[in-house]
C-alpha positions in Angstrom: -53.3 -20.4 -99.4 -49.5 -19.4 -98.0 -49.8 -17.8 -94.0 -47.1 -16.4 -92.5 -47.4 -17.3 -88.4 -45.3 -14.9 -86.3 -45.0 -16.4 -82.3 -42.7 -14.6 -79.6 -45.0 -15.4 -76.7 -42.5 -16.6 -74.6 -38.4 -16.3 -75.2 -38.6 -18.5 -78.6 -38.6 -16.0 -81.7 -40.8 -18.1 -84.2 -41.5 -17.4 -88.2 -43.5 -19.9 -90.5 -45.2 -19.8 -94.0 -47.2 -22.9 -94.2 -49.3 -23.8 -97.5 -53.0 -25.0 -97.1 -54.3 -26.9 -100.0 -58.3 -27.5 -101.2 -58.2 -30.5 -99.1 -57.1 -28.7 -96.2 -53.6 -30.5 -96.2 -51.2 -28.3 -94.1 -47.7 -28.4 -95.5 -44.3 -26.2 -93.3 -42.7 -24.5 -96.2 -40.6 -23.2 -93.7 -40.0 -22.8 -89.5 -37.5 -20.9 -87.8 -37.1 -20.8 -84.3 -34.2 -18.6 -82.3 -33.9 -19.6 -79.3 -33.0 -17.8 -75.7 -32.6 -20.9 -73.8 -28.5 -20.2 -73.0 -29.4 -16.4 -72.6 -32.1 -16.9 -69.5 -30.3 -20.2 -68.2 -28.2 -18.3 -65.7 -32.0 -16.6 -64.2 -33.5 -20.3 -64.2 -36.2 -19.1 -66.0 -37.2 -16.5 -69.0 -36.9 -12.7 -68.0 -39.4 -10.9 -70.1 -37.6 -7.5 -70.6 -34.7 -9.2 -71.9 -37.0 -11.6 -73.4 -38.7 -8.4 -75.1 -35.1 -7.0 -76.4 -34.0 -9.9 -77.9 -37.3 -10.0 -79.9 -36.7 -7.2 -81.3 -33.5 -7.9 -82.5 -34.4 -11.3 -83.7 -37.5 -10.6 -85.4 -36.9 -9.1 -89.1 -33.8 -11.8 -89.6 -36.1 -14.8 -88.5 -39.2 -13.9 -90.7 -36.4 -13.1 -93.5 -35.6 -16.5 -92.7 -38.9 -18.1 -92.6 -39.6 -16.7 -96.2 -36.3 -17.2 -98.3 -36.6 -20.6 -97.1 -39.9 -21.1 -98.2 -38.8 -19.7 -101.3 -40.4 -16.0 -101.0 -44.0 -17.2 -101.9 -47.0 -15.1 -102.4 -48.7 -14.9 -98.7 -52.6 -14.3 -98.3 -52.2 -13.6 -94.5 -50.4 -13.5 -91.3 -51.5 -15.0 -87.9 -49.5 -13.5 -85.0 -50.2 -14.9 -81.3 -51.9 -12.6 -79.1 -52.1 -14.5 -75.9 -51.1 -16.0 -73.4 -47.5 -15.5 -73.0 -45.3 -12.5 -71.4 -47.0 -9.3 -72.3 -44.0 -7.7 -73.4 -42.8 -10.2 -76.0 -46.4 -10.4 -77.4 -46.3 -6.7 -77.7 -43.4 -7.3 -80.0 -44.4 -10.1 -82.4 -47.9 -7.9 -82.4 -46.3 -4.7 -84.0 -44.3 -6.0 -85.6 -46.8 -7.8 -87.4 -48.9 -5.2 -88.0 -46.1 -3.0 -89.3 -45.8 -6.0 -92.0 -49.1 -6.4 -93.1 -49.4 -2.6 -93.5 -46.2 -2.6 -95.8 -47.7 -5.8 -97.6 -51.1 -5.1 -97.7 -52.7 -8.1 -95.8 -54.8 -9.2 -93.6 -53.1 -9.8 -90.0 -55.9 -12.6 -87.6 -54.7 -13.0 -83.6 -54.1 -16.4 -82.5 -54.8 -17.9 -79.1 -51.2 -19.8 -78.1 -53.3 -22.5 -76.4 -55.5 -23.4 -79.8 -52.2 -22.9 -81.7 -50.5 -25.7 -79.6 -53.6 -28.2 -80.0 -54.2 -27.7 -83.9 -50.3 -28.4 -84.5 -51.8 -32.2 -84.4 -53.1 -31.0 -87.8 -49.9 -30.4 -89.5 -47.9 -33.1 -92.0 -50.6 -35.1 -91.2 -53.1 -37.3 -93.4 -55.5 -38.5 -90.5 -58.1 -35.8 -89.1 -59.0 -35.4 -85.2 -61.8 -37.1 -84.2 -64.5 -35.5 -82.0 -65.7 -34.6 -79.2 -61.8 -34.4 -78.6 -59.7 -34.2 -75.0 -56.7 -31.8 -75.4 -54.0 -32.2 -72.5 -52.0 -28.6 -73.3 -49.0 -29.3 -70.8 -45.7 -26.9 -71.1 -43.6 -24.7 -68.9 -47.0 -22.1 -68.1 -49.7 -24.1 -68.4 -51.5 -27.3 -67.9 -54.9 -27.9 -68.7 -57.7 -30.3 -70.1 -59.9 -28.5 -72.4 -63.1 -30.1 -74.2 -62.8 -29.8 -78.1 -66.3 -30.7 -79.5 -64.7 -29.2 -83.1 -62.5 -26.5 -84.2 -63.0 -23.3 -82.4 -65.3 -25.4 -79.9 -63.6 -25.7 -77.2 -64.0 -25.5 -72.9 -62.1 -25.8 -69.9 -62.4 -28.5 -68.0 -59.6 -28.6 -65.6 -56.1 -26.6 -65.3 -53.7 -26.2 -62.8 -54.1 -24.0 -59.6 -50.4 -23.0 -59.2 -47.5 -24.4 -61.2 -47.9 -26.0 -64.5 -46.2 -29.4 -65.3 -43.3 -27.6 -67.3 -42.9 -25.4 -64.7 -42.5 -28.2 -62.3 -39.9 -29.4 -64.2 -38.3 -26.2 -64.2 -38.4 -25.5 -60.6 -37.6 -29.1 -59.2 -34.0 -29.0 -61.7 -33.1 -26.0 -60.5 -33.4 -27.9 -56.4 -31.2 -30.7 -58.4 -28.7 -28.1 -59.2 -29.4 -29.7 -63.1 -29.8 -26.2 -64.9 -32.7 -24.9 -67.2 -34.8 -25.2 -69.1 -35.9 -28.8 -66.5 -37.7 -31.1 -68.6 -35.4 -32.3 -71.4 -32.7 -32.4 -68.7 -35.0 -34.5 -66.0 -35.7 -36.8 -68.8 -32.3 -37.1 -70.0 -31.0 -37.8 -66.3 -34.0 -40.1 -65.7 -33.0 -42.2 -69.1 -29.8 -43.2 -67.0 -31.3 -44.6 -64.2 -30.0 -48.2 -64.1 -31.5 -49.4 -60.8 -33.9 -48.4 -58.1 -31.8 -48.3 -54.4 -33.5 -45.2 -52.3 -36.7 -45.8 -53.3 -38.0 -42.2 -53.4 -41.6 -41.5 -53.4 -43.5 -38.3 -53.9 -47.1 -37.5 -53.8 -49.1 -37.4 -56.6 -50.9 -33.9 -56.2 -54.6 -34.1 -56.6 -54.7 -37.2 -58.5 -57.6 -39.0 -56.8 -59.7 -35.7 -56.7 -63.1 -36.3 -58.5 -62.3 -32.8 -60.2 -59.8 -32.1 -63.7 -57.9 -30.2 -62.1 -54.2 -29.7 -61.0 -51.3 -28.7 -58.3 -47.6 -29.2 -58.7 -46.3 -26.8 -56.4 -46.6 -29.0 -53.6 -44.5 -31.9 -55.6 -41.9 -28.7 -56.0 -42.0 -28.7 -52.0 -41.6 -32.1 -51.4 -38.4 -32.7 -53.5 -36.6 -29.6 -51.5 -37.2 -31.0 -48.3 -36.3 -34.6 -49.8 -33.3 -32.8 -50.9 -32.5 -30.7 -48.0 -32.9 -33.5 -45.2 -30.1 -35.0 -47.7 -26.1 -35.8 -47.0 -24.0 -33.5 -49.1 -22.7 -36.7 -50.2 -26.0 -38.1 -51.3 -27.1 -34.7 -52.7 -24.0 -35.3 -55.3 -24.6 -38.5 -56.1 -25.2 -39.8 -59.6 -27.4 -42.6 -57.8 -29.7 -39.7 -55.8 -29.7 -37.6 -58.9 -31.0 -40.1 -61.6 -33.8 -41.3 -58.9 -34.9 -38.3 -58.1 -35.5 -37.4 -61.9 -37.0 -40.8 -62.4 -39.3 -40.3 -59.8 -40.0 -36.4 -60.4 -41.0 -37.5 -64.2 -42.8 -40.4 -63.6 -44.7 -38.8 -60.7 -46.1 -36.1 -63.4 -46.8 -38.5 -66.0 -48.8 -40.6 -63.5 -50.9 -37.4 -62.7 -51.2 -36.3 -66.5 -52.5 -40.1 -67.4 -55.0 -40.3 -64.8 -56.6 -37.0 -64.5 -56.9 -37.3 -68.5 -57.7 -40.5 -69.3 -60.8 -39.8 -66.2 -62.2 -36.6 -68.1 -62.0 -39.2 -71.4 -64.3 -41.5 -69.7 -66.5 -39.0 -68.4 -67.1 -37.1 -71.6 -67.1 -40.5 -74.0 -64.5 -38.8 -76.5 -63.8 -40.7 -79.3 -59.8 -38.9 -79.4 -57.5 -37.5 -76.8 -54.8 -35.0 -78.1 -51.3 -33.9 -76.1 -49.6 -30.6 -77.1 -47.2 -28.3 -75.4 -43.6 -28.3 -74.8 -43.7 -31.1 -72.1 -46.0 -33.7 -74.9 -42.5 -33.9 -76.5 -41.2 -36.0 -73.1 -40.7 -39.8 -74.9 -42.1 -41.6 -71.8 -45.2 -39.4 -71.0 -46.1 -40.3 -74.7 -45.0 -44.0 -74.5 -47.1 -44.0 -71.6 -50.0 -42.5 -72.9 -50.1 -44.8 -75.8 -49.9 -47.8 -73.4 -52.5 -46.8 -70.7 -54.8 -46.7 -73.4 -54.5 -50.1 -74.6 -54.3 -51.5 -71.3 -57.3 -50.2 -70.1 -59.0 -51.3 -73.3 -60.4 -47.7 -74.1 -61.8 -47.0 -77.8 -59.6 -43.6 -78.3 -57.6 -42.3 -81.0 -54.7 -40.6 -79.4 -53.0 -38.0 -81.3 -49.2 -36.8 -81.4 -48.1 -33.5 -82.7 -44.3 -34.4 -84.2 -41.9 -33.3 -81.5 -40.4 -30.1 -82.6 -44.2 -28.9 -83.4 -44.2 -29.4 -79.2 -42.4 -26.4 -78.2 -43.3 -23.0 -79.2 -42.9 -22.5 -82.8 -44.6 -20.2 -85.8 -46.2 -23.1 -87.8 -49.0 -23.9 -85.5 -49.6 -20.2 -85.3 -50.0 -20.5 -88.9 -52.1 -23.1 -88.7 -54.7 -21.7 -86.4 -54.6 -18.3 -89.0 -56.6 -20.9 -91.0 -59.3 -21.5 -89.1 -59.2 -18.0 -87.8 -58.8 -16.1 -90.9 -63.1 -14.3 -91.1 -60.9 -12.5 -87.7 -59.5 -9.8 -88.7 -59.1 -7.1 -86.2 -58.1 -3.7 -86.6 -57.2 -3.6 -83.4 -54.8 -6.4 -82.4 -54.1 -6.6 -78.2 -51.9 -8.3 -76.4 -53.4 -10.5 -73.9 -51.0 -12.1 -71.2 -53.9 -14.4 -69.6 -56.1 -14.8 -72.9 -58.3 -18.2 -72.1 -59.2 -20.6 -74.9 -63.0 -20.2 -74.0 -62.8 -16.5 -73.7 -62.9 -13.3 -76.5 -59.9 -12.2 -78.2 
């Protein structure tokens, strides 16, 4: 079976065909991603009209792309993601979508974006998840630990309350004077860091709360009045700079771990599995890896490759598998679609 996944939830215009085999082995014939990153740099963050246009401009040469790389196959189906996201860029990979189907005579399933992030851990891979499962979705808009008892099984367990961990990033770069989009670029700086001077410390939001849940807008606040109380000559500094982005990352990272790893306990899982933009950051997945084996826990943790991380049309794909008895004759868009809740 050959699925064509169409994402533009967000400001990345994503086409895929991926091939499911007998044995359920997922293989990318193709993935093609166009990018707005440069365009909404100078906003700090993704305008959604713009976001919309450039969609619609985008879209026919990307899925053009996505097939006459996978060398034109014969498709059985498209999966197009219905929610969450920007309502006016899911409106456009929607229609557009349905247009296609209609001219090719298939089947078009919705995807949830969320599900489509966790079941990229399925892709180019020859070990299966192991359940009950913990998913950690963290990226740019949202952050949450969801239950997966199985595919299509799945409950909330705890999310953020204001700003995601992506968005965190995002916000507390943009203080730095570093740019956008935050997390790549907080890493990088962070990577540089030679030697601890100032000694910066921020609070870990929530992270002894008995709960799952959340809250990085405070963290936001406390680097812009570390920041503000600053010397113009410190603010410039590489030596302030690479601190602060060491501290920012690792003070996320030690709020991802704990809150995670807790639910894990809780709910006896036998697997934990990151996914999202932000489970592509190197040292929130080193650390991951190594706060299991310290604390002696029996979980498998699973790894999505990086570049299936960020938003991209194969994991839609993916989930058009498992969502393929779906098929609506009436697709909606669905800006605050929840993994638990009704398409």
């Amino acid at each position: 079976m050959r699925i064509l996944g169409i994402e533009t939830s967000c400001d990345d215009t994503c086409a895929a065909v991926v091939e499911i085999k007998r044995n359920r082995d997922f293989k990318i014939l193709s993935n093609v991603v166009s990018s707005q990153v440069k365009l909404h740099a100078k906003y700090g963050g993704v305008f959604p009209s713009l976001a919309k246009r450039e969609h619609q401009k985008n879209l026919p040469f990307v899925v053009k792309k996505a097939l006459s790389k996978a060398k034109n196959p014969k498709i059985d189906l498209i999966a197009v993601t219905s929610g969450p996201g920007l309502e006016p860029c899911l409106w456009t990979g929607i229609n557009f979508a349905k247009d296609l189907a209609e001219k090719m005579k298939l089947p078009v399933v919705p995807i949830n974006h969320i599900e489509a992030h966790i079941l990229a851990n399925i892709i180019d891979k020859k070990s299966k998840l192991h359940f009950p499962a913990l998913c950690l979705v963290v990226s740019g808009g949202h952050t949450q630990i969801i239950l997966m008892k199985g595919i299509s099984q799945y409950k909330i367990l705890g999310e953020t309350r204001d700003d995601a961990a992506g968005e965190c990033f995002d916000k507390t770069a943009r203080i730095l004077g570093l740019g956008y989009p935050g997390g790549p670029i907080i890493s990088k700086t962070a990577k540089k860091l030679k030697k601890r001077e100032m000694k910066i410390i921020l609070p870990r939001p929530m992270i002894h709360q008995k709960n799952y849940d959340f809250s990085f807008s405070g963290l936001k606040t406390a680097v812009l009045y570390d920041f503000k109380k600053r010397s113009l000559k410190t603010k410039k500094s590489q030596q302030y700079i690479q601190e602060m982005c060491a501290e920012i990352q690792q003070t996320i990272i030690d709020v991802l771990i704990k809150k995670t790893l807790k639910a894990a306990r809780d709910y006896k899982v036998k697997s934990v599995i990151l996914s999202g933009g932000v489970a592509a950051n190197n040292e929130l997945r080193k650390q991951f890896q190594s706060a299991i084996k310290n604390q002696h826990l029996k979980i498998i943790i699973s790894l999505p490759a990086k570049n299936l991380c960020t938003d991209n049309a194969a994991m839609v794909a993916a989930a058009g598998f498992f969502n393929q008895q779906k098929h609506w004759k009436e697709i909606k868009a669905n800006a605050n679609l929840k993994i638990d809740g009704k398409l």
